[in-house]
C-alpha positions in Angstrom: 0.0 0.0 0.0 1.3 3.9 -1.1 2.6 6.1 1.8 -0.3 8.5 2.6 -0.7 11.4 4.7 -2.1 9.9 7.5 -2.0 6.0 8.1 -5.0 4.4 6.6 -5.0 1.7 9.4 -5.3 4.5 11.5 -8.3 5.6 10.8 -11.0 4.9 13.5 -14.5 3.9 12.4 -16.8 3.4 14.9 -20.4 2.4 13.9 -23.3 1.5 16.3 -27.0 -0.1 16.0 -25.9 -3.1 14.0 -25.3 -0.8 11.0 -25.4 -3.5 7.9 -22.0 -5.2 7.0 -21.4 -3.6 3.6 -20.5 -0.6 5.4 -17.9 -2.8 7.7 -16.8 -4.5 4.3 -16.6 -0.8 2.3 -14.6 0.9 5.4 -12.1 -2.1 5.8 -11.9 -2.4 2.3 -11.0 1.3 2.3 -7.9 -0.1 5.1 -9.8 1.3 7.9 -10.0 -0.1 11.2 -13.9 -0.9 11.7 -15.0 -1.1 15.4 -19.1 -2.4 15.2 -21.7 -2.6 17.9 -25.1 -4.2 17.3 -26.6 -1.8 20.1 -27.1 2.0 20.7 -24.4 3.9 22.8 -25.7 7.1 24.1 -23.9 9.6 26.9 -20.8 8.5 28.7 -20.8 5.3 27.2 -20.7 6.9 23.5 -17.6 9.0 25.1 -15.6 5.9 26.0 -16.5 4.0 23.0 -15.8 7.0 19.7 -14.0 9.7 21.7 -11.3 8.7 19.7 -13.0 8.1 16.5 -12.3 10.1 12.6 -15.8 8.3 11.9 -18.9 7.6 13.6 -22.4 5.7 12.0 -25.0 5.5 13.5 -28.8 5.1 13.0 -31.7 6.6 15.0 -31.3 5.6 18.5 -27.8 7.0 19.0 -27.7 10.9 20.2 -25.0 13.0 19.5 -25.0 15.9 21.9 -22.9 19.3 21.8 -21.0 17.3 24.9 -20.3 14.2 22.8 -18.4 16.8 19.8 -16.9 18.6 22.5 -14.8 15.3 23.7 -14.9 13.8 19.8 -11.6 16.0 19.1 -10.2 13.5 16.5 -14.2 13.0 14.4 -13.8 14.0 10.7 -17.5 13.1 9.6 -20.6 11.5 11.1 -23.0 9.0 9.1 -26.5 8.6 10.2 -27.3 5.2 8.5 -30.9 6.2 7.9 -33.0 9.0 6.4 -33.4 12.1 9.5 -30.5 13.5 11.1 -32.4 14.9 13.9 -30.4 12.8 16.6 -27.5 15.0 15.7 -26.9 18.3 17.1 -25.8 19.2 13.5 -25.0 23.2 14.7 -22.5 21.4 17.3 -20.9 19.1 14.9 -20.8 22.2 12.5 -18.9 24.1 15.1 -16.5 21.7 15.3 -15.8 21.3 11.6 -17.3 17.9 11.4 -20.0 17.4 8.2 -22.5 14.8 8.8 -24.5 12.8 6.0 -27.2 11.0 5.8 -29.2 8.8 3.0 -32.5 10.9 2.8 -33.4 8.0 -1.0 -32.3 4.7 0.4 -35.2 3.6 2.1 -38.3 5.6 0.9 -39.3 2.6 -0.8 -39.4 0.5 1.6 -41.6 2.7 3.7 -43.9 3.2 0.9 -44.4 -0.5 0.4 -45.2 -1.0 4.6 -47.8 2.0 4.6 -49.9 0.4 1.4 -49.8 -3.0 3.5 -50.9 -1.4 6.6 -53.9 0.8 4.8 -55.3 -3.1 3.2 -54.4 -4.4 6.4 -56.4 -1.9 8.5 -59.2 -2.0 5.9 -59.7 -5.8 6.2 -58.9 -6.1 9.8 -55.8 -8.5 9.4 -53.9 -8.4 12.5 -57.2 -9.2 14.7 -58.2 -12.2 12.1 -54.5 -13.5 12.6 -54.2 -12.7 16.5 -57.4 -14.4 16.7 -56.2 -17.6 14.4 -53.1 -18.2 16.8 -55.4 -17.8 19.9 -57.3 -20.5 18.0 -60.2 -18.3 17.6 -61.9 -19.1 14.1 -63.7 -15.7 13.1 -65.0 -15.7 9.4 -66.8 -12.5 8.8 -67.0 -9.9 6.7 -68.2 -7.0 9.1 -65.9 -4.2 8.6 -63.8 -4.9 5.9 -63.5 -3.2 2.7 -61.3 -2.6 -0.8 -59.3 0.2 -0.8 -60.0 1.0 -4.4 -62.6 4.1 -4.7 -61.2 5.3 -0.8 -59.5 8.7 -0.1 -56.1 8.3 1.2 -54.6 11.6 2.7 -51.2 12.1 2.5 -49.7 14.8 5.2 -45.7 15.8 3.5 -45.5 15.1 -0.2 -42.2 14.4 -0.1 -39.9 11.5 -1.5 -42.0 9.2 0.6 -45.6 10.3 0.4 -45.4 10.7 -3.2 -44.6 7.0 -4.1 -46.7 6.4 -1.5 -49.3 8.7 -4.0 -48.5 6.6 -6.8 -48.8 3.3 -5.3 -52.1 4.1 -4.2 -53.3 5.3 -7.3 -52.2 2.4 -8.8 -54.6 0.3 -6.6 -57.4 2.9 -7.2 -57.4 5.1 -4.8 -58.1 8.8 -4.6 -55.3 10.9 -3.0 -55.2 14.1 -1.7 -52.0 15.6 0.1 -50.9 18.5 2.7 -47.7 19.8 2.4 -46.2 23.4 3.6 -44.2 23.7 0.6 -45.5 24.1 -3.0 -44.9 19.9 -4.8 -45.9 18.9 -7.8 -48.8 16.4 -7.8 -48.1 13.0 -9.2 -51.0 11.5 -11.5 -54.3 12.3 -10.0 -53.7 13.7 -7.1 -54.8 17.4 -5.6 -53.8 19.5 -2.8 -55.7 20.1 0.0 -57.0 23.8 1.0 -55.5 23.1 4.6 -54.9 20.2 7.3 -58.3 20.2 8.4 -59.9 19.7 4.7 -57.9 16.8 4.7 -58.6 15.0 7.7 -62.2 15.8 6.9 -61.8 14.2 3.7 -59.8 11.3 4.0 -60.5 7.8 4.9 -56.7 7.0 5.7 -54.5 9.3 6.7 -51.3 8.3 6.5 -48.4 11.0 7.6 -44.7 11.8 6.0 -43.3 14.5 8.0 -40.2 15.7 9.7 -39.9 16.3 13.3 -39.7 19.7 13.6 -41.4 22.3 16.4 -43.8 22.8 13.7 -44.7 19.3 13.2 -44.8 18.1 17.1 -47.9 16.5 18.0 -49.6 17.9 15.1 -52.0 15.7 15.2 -54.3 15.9 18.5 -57.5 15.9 19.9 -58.6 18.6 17.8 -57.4 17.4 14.7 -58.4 13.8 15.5 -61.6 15.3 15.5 -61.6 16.8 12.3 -61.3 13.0 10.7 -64.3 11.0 9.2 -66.0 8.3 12.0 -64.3 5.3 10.6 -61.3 6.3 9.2 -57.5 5.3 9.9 -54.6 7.0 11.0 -50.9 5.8 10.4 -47.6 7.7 11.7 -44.0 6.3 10.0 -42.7 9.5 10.3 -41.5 10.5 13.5 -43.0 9.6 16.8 -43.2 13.2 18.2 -46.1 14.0 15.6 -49.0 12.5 16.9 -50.5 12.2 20.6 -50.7 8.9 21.2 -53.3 9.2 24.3 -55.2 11.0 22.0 -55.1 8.5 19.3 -55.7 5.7 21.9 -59.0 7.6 22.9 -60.1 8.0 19.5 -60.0 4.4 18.9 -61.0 3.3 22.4 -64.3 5.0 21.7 -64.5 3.8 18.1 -64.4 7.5 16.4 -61.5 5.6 14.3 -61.6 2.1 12.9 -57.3 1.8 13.7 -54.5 2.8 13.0 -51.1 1.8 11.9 -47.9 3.5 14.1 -44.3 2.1 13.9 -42.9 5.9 15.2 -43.4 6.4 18.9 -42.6 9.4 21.7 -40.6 6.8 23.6 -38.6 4.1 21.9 -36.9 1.4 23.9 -33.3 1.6 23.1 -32.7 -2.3 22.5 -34.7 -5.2 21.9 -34.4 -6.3 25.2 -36.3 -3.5 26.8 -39.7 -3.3 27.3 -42.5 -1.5 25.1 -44.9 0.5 26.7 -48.0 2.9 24.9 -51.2 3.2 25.1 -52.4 1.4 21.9 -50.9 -2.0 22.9 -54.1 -3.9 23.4 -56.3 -1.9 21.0 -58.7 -3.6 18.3 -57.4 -2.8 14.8 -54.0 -1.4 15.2 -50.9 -2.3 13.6 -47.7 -1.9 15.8 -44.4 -2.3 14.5 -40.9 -1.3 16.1 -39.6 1.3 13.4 -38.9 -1.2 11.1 -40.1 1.5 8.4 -37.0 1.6 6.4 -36.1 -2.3 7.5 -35.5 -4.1 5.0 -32.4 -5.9 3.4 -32.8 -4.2 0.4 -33.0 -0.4 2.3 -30.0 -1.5 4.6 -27.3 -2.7 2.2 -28.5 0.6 0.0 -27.9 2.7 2.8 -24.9 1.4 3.9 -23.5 1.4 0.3 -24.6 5.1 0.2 -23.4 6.6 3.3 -20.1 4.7 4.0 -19.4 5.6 -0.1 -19.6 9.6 1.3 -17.7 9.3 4.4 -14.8 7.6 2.4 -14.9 10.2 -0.3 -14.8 12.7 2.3 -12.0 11.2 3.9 -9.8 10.1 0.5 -10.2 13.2 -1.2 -12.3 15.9 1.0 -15.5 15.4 -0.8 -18.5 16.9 1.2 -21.2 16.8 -1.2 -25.1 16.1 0.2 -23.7 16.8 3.8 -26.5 18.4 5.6 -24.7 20.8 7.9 -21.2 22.0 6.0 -20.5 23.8 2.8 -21.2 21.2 0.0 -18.3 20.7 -2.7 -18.0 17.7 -5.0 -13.8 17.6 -5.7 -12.3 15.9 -8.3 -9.9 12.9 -7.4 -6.3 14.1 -6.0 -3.8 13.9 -8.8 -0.8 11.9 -7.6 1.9 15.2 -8.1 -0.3 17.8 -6.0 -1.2 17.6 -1.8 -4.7 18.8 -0.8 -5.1 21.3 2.0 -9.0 21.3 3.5 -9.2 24.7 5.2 -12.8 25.1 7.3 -13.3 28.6 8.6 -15.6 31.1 9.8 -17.4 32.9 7.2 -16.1 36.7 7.6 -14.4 38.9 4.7 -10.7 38.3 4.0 -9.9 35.1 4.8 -9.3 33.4 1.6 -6.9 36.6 0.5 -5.0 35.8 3.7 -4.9 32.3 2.8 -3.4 33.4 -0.1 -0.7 35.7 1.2 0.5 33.0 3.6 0.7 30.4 1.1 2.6 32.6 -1.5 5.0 34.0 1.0 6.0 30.3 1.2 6.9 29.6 -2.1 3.9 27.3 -2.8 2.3 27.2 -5.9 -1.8 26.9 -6.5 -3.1 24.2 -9.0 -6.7 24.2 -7.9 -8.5 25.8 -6.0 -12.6 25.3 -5.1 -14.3 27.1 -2.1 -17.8 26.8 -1.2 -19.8 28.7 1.6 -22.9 29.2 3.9 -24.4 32.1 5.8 -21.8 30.8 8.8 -18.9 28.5 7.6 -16.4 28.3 4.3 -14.9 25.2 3.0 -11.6 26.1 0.9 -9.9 23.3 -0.7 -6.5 23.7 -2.7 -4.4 22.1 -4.2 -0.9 22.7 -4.1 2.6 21.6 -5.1 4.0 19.5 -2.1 7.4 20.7 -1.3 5.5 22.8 1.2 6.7 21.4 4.4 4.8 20.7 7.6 5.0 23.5 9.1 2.3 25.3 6.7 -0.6 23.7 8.0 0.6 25.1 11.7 0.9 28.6 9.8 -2.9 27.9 8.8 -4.3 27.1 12.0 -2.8 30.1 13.6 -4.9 31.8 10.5 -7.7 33.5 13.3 -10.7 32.4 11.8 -9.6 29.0 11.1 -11.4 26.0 12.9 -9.9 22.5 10.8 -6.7 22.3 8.9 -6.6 19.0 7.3 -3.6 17.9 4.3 -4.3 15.4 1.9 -1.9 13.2 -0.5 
C-alpha cells in the first residue's frame, strides 16, 4: 500500500445499532480499522466508545450531543445510516468542523411499500383475524372490511415518501389528496388540499410523512383527531413526536376511528431487550411495529453502500457533497503530483486573501482551487505543489478564523 498522509490503518470507524456489514466491508476495504456494535451507545458510554474516533455511523437511536463533539476532538464526519438527522446536534458538529451525511433516497421505498400494506391491512382487519387464528379463535366475517379502491387516502408531507406512497395508491385505485407546507408537484391524480383540516375531513386514511420539527410536534391531536371522518384510519412512519398517542388511543378506544397503523413512537426502547410501553398495545385494529419502516435488506445494504461511499470520499479526497450541515463541494480525485489542503473557517471577509498571502510567502504554488460557503462556515480546498513542508498547516491554523486544517496526498 502507497505512503499517505495519515496512516489508513489508523483511521478509526466506529459504527453503532448493528449498522449492515457492507458498510464494515466498504470501510475495511478502504484499510480502515472498523470497530461495530449491534446496540445503541448514548452519553458516557458513546464517550468511552468514539471519543477517539475520525468516523462515527450511527442510525436513530444513537444521540450525538454538543458534549459528545466537545470530547470527539479526533471525528472527521458523522454517518446517520438512515433517512433524519435529527439525533445530531448538526449546529454542534458544524462548530466543530465535522459534516454529517445521511441517506435521505435509500429507504423511501421501503416505507412506501409498509404504509400500502398497513392501509389493506387496517381496511380488512388482518392483524385481529390473525391474532385471533393463533389464539385459535376461528372468526369468518365480513363486518368491517373493505377494498381500498374508490377510498380517499390523505397524504400529510408530499415528499420523496408520500409521493410514491401517491402513486402506489393510485395504482390500486385510490383517490389521493395531500398536505404539504411547501409548494410539490402532484403526481397522476392527485390534488392538494385547502389546509390540514380539509384533509382530515376528507380522507379515509390518513397516512403521515413529515419531519420532526417544532412545527410538526404533535400535530396531530385531539382537535385534529376530530376533524377525521368516523371510521377512518390514522398511520404515523414518520416520526414519533407528531402524533398524541393518548389522543389516538382515545379515538380508537371510543370507536371515532376504525385503527391505526404506528411504527414511530414518543418513547422508543433503546434495545430489543427492553420493554415496550404505549397506550395502543391492546387496541382492536391497530398495527404496531418497532420502526422497522426503512427495514428491509434491500433499504439497509443501500444505505450502507450510500453513506459509507460519502464518508470515504470525504475522507480520500475531501469530498463533502449532500452533507447536511457543511459547505457542499463535490472535488475531483487528487492527482498523484499535488497535496490537498482542506481549510474550514468562519465565514467573515478576508480570509481566503489571507490564505493566499500565507501560502505565496512560502513559495507554494496553487493548482486548484474550489471554495464553497454558507451564511456561517467556508470550506476552501486547494491544491498545491508539495514541497511545502509541515509547518504550513501550523501557519494555517494560527490563521484567526480558522477551525480544521486537514492535508491530503
Amino acid at each position: 500500500m502507497s505512503e499517505t498522509s495519515y496512516p489508513l490503518h489508523k483511521i478509526k470507524v466506529v459504527l453503532l445499532e448493528n449498522i449492515h456489514q457492507d458498510a464494515v466491508e466498504a470501510f475495511e476495504q478502504a484499510g480502515f480499522a472498523v470497530h461495530h456494535y449491534t446496540r445503541a451507545l448514548n452519553g458516557a458510554e458513546l464517550i468511552e466508545a468514539a471519543a477517539d474516533a475520525h468516523i462515527i455511523g450511527i442510525r436513530s437511536k444513537s444521540h450525538l450531543k454538543a458534549e459528545f463533539f466537545e470530547a470527539a476532538r479526533r471525528l472527521w464526519a458523522v454517518g446517520c445510516f438512515c433517512i433524519g438527522t435529527n439525533q445530531v446536534d448538526l449546529d454542534a458538529a458544524a462548530a466543530r468542523g465535522v459534516p454529517v451525511f445521511n441517506a435521505p433516497f435509500s429507504n423511501t421505498r421501503s416505507v412506501a411499500e409498509l404504509v400500502i400494506a398497513e392501509i389493506v391491512g387496517l381496511h380488512r382487519q388482518l392483524a385481529d383475524r390473525s391474532t385471533e387464528m393463533h389464539g385459535g379463535r376461528w372468526v369468518k366475517s365480513a363486518a368491517g372490511a373493505h377494498e381500498v379502491r374508490g377510498r380517499t387516502l390523505g397524504i400529510v408531507g408530499y415528499g420523496r415518501i408520500g409521493s410514491q406512497v401517491s402513486v402506489l395508491a393510485e395504482a390500486m385505485g385510490m383517490r389521493v389528496i395531500f398536505h404539504d407546507v411547501v409548494d410539490v408537484l402532484p403526481l397522476g391524480n392527485a390534488r392538494r388540499a385547502r389546509n390540514l383540516e380539509e384533509l382530515l375531513q376528507e380522507s379515509d386514511v390518513v397516512t403521515l410523512h413529515v419531519p420532526a420539527t417544532p412545527d410538526t410536534r404533535r400535530m396531530i391531536g385531539a382537535a385534529e383527531l376530530g376533524h377525521m371522518r368516523p371510521g377512518a384510519f390514522l398511520l404515523n412512519n414518520a416520526r414519533g413526536s407528531v402524533v398524541d398517542v393518548d389522543a389516538l388511543a382515545e379515538a380508537i378506544s371510543s370507536k371515532r376511528l376504525a385503527g391505526a397503523a404506528v411504527d414511530v413512537f414518543p418513547r422508543e426502547p433503546s434495545s430489543n431487550e427492553e420493554p415496550f410501553e404505549s397506550p395502543l398495545r391492546g387496541l382492536p385494529n391497530v398495527i404496531l411495529t418497532p420502526h422497522i419502516g426503512g427495514s428491509t435488506i434491500e433499504a439497509q445494504r443501500d444505505i450502507a453502500r450510500g453513506v459509507s461511499g460519502k464518508l470515504i470520499r470525504l475522507m480520500n479526497n475531501g469530498t463533502t457533497d449532500t452533507a447536511v450541515n457543511f459547505p457542499e463541494v463535490q472535488l475531483p480525485v487528487l492527482h498523484p503530483r499535488h497535496h490537498r489542503i482542506l481549510h474550514y473557517h468562519r465565514n467573515v471577509p478576508g480570509v481566503l486573501g489571507n490564505l493566499h498571502s500565507m501560502i505565496a510567502r512560502e513559495g507554494v504554488n496553487i493548482a486548484a482551487q474550489h471554495l464553497q460557503s454558507n451564511e456561517r462556515y467556508a470550506y476552501a480546498i486547494l491544491d498545491i505543489d508539495p514541497d511545502h513542508g509541515d509547518d504550513l498547516n501550523e501557519k494555517l491554523m494560527a490563521v484567526p478564523e480558522t477551525i480544521r486544517v486537514r492535508t491530503l496526498w
